[in-house]
C-alpha positions as CSV (number, residue, x, y, z in Angstrom):
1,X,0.0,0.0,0.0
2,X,2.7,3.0,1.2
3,X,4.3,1.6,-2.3
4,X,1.4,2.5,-4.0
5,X,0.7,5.8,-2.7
6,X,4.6,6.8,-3.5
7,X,3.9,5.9,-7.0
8,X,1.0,8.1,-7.1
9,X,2.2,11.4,-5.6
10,X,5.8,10.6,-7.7
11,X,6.0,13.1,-10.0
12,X,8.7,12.7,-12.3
13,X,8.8,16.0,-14.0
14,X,8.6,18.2,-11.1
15,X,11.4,16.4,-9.4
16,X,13.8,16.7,-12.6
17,X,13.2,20.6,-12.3
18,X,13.6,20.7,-8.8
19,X,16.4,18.6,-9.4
20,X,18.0,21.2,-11.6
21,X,17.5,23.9,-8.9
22,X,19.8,21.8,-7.1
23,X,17.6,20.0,-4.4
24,X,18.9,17.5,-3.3
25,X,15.7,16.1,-1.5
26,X,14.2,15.7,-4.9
27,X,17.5,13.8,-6.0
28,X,16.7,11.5,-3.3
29,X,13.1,10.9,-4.3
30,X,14.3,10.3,-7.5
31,X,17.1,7.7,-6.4
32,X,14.9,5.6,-3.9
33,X,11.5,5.3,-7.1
34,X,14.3,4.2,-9.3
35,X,16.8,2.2,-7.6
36,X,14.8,-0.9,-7.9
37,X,14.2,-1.1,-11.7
38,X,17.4,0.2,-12.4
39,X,19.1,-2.5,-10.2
40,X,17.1,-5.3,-11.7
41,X,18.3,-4.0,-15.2
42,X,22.2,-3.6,-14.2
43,X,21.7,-6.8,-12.7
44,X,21.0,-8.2,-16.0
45,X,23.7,-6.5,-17.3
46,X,26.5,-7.6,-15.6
47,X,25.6,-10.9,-13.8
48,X,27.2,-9.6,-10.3
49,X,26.0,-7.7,-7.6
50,X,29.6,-5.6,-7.2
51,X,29.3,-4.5,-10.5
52,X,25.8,-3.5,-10.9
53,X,25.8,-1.5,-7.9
54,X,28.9,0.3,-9.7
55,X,26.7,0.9,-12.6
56,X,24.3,2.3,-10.9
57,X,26.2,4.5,-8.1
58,X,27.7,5.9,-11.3
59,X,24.9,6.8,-13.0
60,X,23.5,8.7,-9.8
61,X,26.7,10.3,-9.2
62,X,27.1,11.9,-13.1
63,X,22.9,12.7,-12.7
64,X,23.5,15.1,-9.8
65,X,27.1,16.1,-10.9
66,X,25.7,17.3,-14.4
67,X,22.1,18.5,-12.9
68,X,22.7,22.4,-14.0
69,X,23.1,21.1,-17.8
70,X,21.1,18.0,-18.0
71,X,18.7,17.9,-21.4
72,X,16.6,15.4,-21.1
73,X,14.2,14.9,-24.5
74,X,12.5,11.8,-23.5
75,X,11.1,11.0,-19.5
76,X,13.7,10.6,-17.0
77,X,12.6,7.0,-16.6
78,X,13.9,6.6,-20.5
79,X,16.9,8.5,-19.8
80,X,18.1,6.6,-17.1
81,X,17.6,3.4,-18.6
82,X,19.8,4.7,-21.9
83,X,22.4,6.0,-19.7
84,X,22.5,2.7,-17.6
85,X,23.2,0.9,-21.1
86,X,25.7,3.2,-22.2
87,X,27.6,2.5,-19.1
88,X,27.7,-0.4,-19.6
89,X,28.6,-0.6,-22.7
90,X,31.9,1.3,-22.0
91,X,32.0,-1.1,-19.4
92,X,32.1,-3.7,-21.9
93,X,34.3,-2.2,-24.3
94,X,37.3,-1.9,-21.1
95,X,36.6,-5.5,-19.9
96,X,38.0,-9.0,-20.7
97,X,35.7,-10.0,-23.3
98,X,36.9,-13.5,-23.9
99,X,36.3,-14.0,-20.1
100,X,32.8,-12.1,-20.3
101,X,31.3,-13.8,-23.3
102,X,32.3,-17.3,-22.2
103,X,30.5,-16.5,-18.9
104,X,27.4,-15.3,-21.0
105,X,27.2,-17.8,-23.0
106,X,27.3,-20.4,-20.4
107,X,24.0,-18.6,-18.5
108,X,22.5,-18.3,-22.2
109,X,23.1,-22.3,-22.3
110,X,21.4,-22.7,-18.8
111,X,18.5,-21.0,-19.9
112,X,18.1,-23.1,-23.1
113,X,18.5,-26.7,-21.7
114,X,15.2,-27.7,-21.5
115,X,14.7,-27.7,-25.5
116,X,17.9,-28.5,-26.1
117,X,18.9,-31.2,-23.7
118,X,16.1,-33.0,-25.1
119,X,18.4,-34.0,-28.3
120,X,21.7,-33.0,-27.2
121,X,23.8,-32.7,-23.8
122,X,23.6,-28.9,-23.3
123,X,27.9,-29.1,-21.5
124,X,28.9,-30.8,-24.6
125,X,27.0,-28.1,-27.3
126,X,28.4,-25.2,-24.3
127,X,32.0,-26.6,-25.3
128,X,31.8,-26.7,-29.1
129,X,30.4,-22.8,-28.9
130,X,33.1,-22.0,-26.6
131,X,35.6,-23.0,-28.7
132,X,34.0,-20.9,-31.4
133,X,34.1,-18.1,-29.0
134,X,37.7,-18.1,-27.7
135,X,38.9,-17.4,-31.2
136,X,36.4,-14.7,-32.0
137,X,38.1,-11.0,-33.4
138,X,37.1,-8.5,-30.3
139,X,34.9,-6.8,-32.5
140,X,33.0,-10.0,-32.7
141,X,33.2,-10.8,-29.2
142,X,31.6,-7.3,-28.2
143,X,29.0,-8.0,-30.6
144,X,28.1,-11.6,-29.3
145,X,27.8,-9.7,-26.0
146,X,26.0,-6.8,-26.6
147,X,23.0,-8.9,-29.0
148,X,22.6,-10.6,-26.1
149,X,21.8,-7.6,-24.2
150,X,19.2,-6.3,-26.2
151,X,21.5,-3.5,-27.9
152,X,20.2,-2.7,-31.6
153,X,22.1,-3.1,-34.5
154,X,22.3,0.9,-34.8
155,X,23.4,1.2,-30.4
156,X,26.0,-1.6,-31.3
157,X,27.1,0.5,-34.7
158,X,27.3,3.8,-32.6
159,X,29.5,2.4,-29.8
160,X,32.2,0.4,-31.8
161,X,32.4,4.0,-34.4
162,X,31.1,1.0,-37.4
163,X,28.8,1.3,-40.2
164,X,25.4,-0.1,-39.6
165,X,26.1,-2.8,-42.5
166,X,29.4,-3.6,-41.3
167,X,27.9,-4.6,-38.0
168,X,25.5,-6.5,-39.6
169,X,28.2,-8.4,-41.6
170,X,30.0,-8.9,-38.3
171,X,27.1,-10.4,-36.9
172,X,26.0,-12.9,-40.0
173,X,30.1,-14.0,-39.8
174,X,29.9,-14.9,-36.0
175,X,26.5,-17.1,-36.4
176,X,27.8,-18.8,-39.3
177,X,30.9,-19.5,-37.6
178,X,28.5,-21.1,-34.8
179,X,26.6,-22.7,-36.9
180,X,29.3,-24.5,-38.7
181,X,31.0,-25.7,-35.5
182,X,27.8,-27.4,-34.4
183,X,26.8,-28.8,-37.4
184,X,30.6,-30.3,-37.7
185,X,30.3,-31.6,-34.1
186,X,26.4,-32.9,-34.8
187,X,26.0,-33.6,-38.5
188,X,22.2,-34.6,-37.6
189,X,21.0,-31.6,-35.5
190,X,17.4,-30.3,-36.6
191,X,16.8,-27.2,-38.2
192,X,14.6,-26.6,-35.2
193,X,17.2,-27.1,-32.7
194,X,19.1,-25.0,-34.8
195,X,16.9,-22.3,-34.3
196,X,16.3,-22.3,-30.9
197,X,19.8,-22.5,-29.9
198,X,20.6,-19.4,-32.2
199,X,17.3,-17.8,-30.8
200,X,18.4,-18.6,-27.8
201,X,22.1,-16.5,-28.3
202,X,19.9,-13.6,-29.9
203,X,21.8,-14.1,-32.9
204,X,18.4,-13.9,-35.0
């Protein structure tokens, strides 16, 4: 109930100007609404506690540092979810990719084992992708991660400094190098299977 009434008398736009103005009560309202979300999301992000609450420290730390010349165009609540991807983003872009991408592509394989263990032992498909992985370019490796994490084609473009098409090459190159590796390792694997398990790595 006292959840509900916050959410009511929350009142985004009034806050941001106050916020402006330099109050720093408002700054606090505006932390507590949207801590939660927010940490859920960075949560996603990163897979670790530490590091999300980083993220999101961060993020409140630049809002009230740059309050006086914020331009916000869309509603805070948009705003702070693009700035919490950006972050990390250039979180990804200073990190060990090899080590990250292996990491998410084990949780990816987690989530997929009950339609793919039904044919094939999901450790065993894990290893033939990783293999795949370890080799990958960097430029691939931030792409495999960043797909994953919902980034368009254009975020992942605008981020690396790449032409649009030249991501989207990148990205047909690194799930036909998967595919190839799993079809070598199991000749018989449906087209459905197939699917799912490059559904399943967001690489459709």
């Amino acid at each position: 109930m006292k959840n509900e009434a916050t959410s009511v008398q929350f009142d985004p736009a009034l806050l941001l100007q106050k916020l402006k103005g330099g109050d720093q009560l408002a700054f606090a309202q505006i932390v507590r609404f949207f801590t939660p979300q927010l940490a859920d999301r960075a949560y996603r992000f990163t897979r670790d506690r530490a590091d999300a609450q980083d993220l999101l420290q961060d993020l409140f730390t630049d809002l009230w540092e740059r309050r006086e010349t914020l331009v916000i165009n869309t509603s805070l609540q948009s705003y702070l979810y693009v700035s919490l991807k950006h972050r990390f983003l250039r979180k990804v872009m200073r990190s060990n990719l090899n080590d990250k991408a292996l990491s998410y592509l084990g949780e990816r394989m987690e989530q997929m084992q009950a339609s793919v263990s039904e044919a094939i032992e999901v450790s065993e498909m894990q290893a033939t992708i990783s293999q795949v992985i370890k080799i990958l370019p960097e430029h691939m490796q931030k792409i495999f991660l960043l797909r994953g994490e919902d980034y368009s084609i254009r975020e992942i473009a605008e981020a690396l400094g790449l032409a649009e098409q030249t991501v989207k090459t990148y990205n047909m190159q690194l799930k036909r190098r998967i595919k190839e590796a799993i079809l070598t390792q199991y000749p018989d694997v449906s087209h459905s299977m197939m699917l799912a398990v490059l559904t399943g790595l967001a690489l459709v």
